[in-house]
RODRENSE-158466 format. One line per 2 residues: number of its first residue (from 0); their letters; for each residue y, x, z of N, C-alpha, C, O. Coordinates in Angstrom, 1 decimal, padded with zeros to 4 digits. Atoms other than C-alpha are relative to their C-alpha. Layout:
BEGIN
NUM) a) Y,X,Z,Y,X,Z,Y,X,Z,Y,X,Z  ...
END
This chain:
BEGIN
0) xx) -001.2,000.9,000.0,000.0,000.0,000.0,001.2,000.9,000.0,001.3,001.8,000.8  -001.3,-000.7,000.5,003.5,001.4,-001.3,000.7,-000.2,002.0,000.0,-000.6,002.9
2) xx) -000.4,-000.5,-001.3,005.6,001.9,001.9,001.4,-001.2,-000.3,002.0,-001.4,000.8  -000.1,001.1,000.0,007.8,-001.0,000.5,-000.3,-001.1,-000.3,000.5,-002.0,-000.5
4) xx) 000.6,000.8,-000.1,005.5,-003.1,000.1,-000.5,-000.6,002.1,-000.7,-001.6,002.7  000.3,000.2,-001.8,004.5,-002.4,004.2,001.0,-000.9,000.3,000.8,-002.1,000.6
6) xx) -000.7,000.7,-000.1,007.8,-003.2,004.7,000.5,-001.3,-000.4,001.4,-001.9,000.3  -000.5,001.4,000.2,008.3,-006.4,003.3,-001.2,-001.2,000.7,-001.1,-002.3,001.1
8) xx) 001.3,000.9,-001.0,004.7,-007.5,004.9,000.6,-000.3,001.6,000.8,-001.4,002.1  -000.6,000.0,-001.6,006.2,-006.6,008.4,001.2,-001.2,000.0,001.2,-002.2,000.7
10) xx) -001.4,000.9,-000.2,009.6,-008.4,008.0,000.1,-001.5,-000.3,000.9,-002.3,-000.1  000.5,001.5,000.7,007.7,-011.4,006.5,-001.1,-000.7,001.4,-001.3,-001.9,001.5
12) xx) 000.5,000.5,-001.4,005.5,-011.7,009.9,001.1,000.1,001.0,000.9,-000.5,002.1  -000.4,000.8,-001.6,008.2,-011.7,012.3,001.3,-000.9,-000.5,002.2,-001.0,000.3
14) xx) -000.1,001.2,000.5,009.9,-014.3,010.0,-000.6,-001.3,000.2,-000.1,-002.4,000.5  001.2,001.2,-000.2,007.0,-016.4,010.3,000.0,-000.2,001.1,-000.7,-001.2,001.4
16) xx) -000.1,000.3,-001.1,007.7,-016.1,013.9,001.3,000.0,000.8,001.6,000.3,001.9  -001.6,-000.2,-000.8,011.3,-016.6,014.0,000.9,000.3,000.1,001.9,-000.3,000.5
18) xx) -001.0,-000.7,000.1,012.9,-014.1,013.6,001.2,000.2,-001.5,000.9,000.7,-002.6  -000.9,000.2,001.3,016.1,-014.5,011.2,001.0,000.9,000.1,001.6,000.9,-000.9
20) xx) -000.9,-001.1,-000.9,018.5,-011.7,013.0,-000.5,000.9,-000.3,-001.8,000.9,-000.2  000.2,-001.6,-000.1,018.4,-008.1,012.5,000.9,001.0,000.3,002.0,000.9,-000.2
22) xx) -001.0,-000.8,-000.7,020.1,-005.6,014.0,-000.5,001.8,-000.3,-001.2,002.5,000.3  000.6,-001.6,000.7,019.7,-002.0,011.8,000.9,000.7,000.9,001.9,000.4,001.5
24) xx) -000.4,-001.4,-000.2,020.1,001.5,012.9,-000.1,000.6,-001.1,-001.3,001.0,-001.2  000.0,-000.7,001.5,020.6,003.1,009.6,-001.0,001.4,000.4,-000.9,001.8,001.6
26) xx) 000.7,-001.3,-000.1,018.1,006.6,009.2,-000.8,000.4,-001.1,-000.6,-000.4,-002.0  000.5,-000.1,001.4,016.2,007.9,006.4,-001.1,-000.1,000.5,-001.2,001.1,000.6
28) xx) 001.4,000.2,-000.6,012.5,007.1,007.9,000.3,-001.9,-000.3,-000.2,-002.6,-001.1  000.4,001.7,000.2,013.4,003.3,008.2,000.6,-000.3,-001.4,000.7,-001.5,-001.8
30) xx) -000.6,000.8,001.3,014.9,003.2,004.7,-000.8,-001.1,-000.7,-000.2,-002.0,-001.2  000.6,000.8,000.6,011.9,001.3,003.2,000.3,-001.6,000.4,000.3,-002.5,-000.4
32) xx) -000.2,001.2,-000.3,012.7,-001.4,005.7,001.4,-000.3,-000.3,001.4,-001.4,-001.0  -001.3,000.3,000.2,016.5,-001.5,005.4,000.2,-000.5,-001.7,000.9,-001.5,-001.9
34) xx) -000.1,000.5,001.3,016.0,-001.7,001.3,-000.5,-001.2,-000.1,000.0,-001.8,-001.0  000.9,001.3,-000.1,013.9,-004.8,001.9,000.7,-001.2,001.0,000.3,-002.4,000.9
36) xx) -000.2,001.4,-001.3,015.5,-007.0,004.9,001.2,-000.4,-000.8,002.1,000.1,-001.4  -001.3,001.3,000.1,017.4,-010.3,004.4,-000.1,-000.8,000.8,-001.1,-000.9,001.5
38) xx) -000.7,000.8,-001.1,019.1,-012.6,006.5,001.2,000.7,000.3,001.8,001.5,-000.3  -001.1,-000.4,-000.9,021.6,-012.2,009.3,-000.6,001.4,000.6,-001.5,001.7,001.5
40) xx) 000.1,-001.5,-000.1,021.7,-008.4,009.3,001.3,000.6,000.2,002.4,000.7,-000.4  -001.9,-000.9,-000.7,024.4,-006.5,011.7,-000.7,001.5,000.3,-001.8,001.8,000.8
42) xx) 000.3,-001.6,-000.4,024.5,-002.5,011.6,000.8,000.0,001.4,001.6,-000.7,002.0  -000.7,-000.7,-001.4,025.0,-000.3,014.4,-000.1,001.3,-000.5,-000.8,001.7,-001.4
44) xx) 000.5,-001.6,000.0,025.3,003.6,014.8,-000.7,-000.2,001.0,-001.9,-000.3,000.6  000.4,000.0,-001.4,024.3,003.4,018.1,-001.4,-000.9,000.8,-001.1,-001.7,001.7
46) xx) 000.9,000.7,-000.3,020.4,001.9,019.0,000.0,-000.8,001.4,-000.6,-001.9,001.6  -000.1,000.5,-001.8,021.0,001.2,022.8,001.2,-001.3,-000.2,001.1,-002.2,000.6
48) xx) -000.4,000.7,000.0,023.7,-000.9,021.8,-000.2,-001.4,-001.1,000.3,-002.5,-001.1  000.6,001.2,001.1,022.0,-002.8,018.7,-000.6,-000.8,000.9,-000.1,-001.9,001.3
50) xx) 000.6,000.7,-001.0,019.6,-003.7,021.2,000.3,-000.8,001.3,-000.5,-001.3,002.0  -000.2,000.7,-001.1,021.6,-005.2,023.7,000.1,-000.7,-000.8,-000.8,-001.5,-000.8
52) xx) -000.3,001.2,000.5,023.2,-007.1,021.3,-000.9,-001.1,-000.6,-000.7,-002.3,-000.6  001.0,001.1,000.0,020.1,-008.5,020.0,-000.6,-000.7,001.3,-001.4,-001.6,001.2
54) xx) 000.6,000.0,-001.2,019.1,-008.8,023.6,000.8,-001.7,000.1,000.4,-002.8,000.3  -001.2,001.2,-000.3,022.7,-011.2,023.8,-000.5,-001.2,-001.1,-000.6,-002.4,-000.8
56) xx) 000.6,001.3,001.2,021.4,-013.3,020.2,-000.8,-000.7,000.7,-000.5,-001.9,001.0  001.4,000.6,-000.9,017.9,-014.0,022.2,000.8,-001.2,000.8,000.6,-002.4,000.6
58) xx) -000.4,000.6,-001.2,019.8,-015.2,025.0,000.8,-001.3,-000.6,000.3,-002.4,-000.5  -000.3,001.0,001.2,022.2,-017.4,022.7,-000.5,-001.0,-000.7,-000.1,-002.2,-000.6
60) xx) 000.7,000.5,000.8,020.2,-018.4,020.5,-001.5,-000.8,000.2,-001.9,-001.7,-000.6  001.2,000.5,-000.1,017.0,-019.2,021.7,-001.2,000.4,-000.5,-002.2,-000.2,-000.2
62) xx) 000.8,-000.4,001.0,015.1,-017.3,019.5,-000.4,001.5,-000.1,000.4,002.3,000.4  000.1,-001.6,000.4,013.7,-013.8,018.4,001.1,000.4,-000.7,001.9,-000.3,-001.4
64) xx) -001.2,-000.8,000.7,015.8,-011.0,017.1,-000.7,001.4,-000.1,-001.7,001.8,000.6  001.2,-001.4,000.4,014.6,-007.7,015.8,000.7,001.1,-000.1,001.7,000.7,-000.7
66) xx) -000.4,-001.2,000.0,015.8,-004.1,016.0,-000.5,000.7,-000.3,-001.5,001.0,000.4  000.5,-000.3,000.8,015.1,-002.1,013.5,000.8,001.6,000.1,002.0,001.9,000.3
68) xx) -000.3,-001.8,-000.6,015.3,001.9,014.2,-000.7,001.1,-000.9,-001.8,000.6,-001.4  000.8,-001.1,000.1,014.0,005.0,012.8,-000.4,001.0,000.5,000.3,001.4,001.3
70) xx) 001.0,-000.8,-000.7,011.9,007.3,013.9,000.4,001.5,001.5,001.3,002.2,001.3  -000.4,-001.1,-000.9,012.2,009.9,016.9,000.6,-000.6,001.2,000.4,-001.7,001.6
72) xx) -000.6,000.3,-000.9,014.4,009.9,019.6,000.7,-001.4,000.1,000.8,-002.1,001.1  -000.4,001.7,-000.5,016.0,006.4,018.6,-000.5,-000.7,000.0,000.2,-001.7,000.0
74) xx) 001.3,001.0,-000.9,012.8,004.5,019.6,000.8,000.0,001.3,001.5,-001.0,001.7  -000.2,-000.1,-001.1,013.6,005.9,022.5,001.3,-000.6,000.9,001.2,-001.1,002.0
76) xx) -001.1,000.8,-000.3,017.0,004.5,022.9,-000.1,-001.3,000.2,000.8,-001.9,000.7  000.1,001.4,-000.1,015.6,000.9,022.9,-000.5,-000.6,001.1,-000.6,-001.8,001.3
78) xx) 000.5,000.3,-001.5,014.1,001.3,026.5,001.0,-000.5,001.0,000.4,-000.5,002.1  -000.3,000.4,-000.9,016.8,000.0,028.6,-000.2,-001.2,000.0,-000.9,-001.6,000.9
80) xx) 000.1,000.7,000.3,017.2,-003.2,026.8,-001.6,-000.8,000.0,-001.9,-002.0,000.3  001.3,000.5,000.2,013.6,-003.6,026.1,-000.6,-000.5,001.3,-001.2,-001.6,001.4
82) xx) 000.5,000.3,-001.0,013.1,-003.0,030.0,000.7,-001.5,000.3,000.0,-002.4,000.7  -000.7,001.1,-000.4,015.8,-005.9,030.5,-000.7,-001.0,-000.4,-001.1,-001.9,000.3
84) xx) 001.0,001.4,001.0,013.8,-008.2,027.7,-000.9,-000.1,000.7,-001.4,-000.9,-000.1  001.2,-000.3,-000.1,010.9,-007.8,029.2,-000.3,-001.3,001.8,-001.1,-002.1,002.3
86) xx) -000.2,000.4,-002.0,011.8,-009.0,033.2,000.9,-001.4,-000.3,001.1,-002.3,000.5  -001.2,001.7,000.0,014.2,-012.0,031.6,-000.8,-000.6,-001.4,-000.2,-001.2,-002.2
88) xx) 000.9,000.6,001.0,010.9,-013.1,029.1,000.7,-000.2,-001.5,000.4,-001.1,-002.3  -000.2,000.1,001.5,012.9,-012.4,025.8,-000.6,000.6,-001.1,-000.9,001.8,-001.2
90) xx) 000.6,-000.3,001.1,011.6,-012.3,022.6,000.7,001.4,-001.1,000.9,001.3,-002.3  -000.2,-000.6,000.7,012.7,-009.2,021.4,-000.8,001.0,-001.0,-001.6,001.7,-000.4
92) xx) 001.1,-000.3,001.1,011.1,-007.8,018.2,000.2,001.8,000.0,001.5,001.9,-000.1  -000.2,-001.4,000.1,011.1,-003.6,018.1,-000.5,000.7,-001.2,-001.6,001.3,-001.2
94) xx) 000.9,-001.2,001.7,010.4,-001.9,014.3,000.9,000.8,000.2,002.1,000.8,000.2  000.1,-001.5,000.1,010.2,001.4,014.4,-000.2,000.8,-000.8,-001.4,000.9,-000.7
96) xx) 000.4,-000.7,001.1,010.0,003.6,011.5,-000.7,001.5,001.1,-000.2,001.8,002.2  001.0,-001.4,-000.1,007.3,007.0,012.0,000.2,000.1,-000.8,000.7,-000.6,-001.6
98) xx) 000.5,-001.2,000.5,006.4,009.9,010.5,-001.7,-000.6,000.0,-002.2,-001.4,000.8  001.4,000.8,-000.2,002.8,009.2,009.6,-000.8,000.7,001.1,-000.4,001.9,001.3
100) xx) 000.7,-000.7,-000.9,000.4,010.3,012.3,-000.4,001.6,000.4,-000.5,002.2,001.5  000.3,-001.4,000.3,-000.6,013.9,011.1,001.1,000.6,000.2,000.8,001.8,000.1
102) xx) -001.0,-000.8,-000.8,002.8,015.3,012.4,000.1,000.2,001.5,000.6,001.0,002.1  000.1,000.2,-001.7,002.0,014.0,016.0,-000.4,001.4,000.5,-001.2,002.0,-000.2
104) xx) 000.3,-001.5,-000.5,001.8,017.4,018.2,000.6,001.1,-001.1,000.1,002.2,-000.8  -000.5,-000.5,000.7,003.6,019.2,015.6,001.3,000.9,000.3,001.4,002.1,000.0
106) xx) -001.3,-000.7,-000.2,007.1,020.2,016.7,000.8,-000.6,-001.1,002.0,-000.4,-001.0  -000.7,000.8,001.4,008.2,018.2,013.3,001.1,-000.5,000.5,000.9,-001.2,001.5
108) xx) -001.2,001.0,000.0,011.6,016.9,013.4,-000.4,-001.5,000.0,-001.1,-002.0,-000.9  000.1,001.1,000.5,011.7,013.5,014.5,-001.4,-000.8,-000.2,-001.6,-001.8,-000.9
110) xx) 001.6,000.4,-000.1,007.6,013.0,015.3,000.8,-000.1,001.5,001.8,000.6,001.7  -000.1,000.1,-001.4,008.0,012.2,019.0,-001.1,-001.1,-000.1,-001.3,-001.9,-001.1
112) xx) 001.4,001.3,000.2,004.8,009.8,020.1,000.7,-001.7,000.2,001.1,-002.2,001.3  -000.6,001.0,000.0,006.1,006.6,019.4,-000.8,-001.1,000.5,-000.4,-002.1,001.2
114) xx) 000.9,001.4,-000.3,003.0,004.5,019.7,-000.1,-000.2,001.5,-000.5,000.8,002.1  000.1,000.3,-001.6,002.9,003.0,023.3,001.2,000.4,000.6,001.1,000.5,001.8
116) xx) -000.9,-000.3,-000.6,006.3,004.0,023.8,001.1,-000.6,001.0,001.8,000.1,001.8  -000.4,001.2,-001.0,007.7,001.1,025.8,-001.1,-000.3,001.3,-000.8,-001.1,002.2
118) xx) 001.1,000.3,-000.4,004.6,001.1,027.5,-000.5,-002.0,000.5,-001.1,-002.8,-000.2  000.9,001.7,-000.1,003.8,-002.5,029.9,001.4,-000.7,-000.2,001.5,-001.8,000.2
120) xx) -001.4,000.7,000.4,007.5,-003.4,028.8,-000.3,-001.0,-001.7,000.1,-002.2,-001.8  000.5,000.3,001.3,006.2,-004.3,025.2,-001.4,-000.4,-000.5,-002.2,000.5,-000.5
122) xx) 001.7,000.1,001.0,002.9,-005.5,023.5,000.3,000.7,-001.6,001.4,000.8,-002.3  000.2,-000.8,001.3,001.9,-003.8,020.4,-001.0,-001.2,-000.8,-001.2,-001.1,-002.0
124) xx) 000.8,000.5,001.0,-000.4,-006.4,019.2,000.6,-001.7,-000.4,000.3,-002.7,000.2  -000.4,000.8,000.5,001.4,-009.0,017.3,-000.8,-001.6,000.1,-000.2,-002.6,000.5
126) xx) 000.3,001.1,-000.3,-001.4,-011.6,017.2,-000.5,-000.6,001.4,-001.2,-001.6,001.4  000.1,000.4,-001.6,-001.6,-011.8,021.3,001.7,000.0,000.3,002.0,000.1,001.5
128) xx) -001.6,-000.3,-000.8,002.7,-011.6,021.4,000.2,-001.9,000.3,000.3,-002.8,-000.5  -001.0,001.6,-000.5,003.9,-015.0,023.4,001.1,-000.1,-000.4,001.4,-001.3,-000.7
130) xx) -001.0,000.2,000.3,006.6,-014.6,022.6,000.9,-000.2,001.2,002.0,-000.7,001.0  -000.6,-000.5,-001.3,007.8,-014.1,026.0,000.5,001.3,000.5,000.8,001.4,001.7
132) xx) 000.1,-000.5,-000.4,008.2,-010.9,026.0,000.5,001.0,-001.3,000.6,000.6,-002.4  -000.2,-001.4,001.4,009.2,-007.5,023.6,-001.4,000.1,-000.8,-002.4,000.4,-000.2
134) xx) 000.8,-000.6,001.2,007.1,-007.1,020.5,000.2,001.5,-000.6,001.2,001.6,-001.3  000.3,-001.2,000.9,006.4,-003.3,019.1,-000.3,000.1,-001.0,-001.5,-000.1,-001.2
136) xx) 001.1,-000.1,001.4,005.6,-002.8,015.6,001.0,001.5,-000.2,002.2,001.8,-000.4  -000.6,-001.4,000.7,006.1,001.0,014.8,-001.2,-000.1,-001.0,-002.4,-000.6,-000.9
138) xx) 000.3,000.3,001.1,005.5,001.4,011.2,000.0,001.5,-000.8,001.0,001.9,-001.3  000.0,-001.2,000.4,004.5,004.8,010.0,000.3,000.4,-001.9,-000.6,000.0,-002.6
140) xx) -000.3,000.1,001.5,005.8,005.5,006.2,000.1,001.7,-000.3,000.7,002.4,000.4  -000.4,-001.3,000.8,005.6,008.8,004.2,000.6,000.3,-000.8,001.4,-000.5,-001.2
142) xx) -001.0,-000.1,000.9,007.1,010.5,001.8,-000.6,-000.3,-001.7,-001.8,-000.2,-001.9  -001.4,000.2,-000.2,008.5,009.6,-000.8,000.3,-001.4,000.8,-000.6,-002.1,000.7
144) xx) -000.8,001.6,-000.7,010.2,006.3,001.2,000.3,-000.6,-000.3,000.2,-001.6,000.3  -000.3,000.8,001.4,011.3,004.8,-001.5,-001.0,000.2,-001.3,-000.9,001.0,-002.2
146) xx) 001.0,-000.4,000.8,008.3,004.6,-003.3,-000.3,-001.0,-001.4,-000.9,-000.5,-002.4  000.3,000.4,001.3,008.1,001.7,-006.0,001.3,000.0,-000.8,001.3,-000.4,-002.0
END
């Protein structure tokens, strides 16, 4: 599967569950997804603050909201928020652009272990998410990123 093709599978399951909001962090890892997403789509530079603000839509709105990040350290930036979603049962959605797995342990720019990164803040498995809680989907893509 082309790597926007993944992408448009992904953004098309947390559609199907709701989610119409997106809240980008621009990067060159998530580009596959950023070429692909429609709807209500607000940039940020800044991850820790995408994420509140989707944290604020949830709360608003009633509904999921998704934050959409690339790879490395700005995963990591989505843990305050996520912990907040998590203790006040909101649906916040977490895509993550990776490096594909064969960099893990590497020292590679931008591999940091992403999977389980939220740990009991997040589920990783989409068809057990209540929807009560943070969603994980890290989404590993190689190169090239722009592939069809």
């Amino acid at each position: 599967m082309t790597n926007l093709a993944a992408a448009r599978e992904i953004l098309e399951r947390v559609r199907g569950a709701g989610v119409t909001d997106f809240c980008i962090c621009g990067g060159s890892r998530n580009a596959p997804l950023i070429a692909v997403v429609t709807g209500n789509v607000y940039t940020f530079v800044d991850e820790r603050s995408a994420a509140f603000f989707a944290l604020g839509r949830i709360k608003r709105d009633e509904r999921p909201v998704a934050v959409i990040t690339t790879s490395g350290t700005a995963a990591a930036e989505l843990l305050p928020a996520t912990v907040e979603a998590y203790y006040s049962g909101a649906p916040l959605v977490l895509i993550t652009a990776d490096r594909p797995a064969r960099f893990r342990g590497t020292a590679a720019p931008q591999s940091i272990e992403q999977v389980g990164i939220f740990g009991v803040y997040a589920t990783t498995d989409f068809d057990q998410w209540n929807r009560r809680m943070p969603l994980h989907i890290n989404v590993e893509f190689d190169e090239p990123l722009i592939d069809e």
